[in-house]
C-alpha positions as CSV (number, residue, x, y, z in Angstrom):
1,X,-25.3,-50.3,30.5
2,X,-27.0,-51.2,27.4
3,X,-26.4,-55.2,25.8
4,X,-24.8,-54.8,22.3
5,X,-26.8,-56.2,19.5
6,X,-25.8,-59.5,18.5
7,X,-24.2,-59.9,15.4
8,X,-26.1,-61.1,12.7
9,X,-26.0,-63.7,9.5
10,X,-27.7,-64.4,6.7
11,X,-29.7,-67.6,6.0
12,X,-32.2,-68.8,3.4
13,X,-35.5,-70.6,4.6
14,X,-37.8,-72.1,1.8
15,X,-36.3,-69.4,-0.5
16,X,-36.6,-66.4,1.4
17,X,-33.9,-64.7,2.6
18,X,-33.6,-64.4,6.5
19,X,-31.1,-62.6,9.1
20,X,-31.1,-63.9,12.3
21,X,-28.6,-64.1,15.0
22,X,-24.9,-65.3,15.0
23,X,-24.7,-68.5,17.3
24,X,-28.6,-69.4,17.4
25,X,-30.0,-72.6,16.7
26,X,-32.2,-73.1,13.7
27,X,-34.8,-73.6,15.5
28,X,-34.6,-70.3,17.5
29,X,-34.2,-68.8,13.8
30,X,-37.9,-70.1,12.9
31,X,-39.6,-68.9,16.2
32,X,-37.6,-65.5,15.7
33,X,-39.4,-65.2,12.3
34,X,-42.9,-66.2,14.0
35,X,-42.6,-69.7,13.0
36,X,-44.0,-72.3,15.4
37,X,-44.4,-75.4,13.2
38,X,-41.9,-75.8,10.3
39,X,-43.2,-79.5,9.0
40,X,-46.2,-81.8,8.9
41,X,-46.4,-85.7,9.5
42,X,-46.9,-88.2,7.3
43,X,-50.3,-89.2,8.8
44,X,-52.7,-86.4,9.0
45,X,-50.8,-83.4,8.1
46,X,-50.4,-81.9,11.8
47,X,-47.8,-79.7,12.2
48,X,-44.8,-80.2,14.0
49,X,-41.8,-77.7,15.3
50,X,-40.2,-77.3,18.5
51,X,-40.6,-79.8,21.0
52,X,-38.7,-81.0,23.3
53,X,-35.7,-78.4,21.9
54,X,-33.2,-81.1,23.2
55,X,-32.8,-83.4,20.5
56,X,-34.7,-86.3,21.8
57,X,-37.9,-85.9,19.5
58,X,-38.0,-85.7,15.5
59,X,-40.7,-82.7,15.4
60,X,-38.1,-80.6,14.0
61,X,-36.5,-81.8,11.4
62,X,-35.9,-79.6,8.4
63,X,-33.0,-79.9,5.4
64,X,-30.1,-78.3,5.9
65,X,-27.8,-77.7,2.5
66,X,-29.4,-80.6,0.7
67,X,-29.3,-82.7,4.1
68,X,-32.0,-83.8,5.2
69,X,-33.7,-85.1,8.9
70,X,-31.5,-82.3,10.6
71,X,-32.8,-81.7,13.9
72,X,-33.7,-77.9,13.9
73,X,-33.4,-77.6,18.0
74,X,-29.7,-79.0,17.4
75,X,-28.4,-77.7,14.1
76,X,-26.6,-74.1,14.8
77,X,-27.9,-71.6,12.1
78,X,-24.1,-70.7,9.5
79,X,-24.0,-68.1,7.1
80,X,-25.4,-68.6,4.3
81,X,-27.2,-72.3,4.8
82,X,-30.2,-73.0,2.6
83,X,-32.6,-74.6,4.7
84,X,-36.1,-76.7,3.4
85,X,-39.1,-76.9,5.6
86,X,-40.4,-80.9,5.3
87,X,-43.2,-83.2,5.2
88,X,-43.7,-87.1,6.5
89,X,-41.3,-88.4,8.6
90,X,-38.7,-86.0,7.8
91,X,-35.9,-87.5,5.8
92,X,-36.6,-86.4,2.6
93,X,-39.9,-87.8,1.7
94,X,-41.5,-85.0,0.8
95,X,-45.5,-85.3,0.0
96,X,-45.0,-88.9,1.3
């Protein structure tokens, strides 16, 4: 018997408009959209994404709604969140 398709929502990543699943992570909503690394350190630019995917790590961190330091692997996708790739250390110091 076929699986269903999951339900969908709606989410906005850096400005662009997304649909990923219902009940995923943000995380799994970046690597759905081919998106390995979502932010760069501080130091030396190197990007950063999904790590450890259990919240023990800060290499994926992105703003959520104007929060920032969110940990992607952590941080279940809603309808309509507006969510910021970042830079540095990942609490809102962009460019630092």
């Amino acid at each position: 018997m076929p699986e269903e398709p999951r339900p969908r929502i709606d989410i906005t990543v850096d400005g662009a408009a997304w649909s990923v699943p219902a009940d995923c992570t943000i995380a799994a909503a970046f690597t759905e959209h081919g998106q390995v690394a979502w932010r760069r350190t501080r130091r030396g630019a190197r990007p950063r994404g999904l790590n450890c995917g259990i919240g023990v790590c800060f290499d994926c961190l992105v703003t959520v709604n104007g929060m920032p330091g969110i940990r992607a692997c952590l941080a279940e996708a809603r309808p309509g969140d507006v969510i910021c790739t970042e830079e540095g250390s990942g609490f809102g110091d962009q460019g630092s």
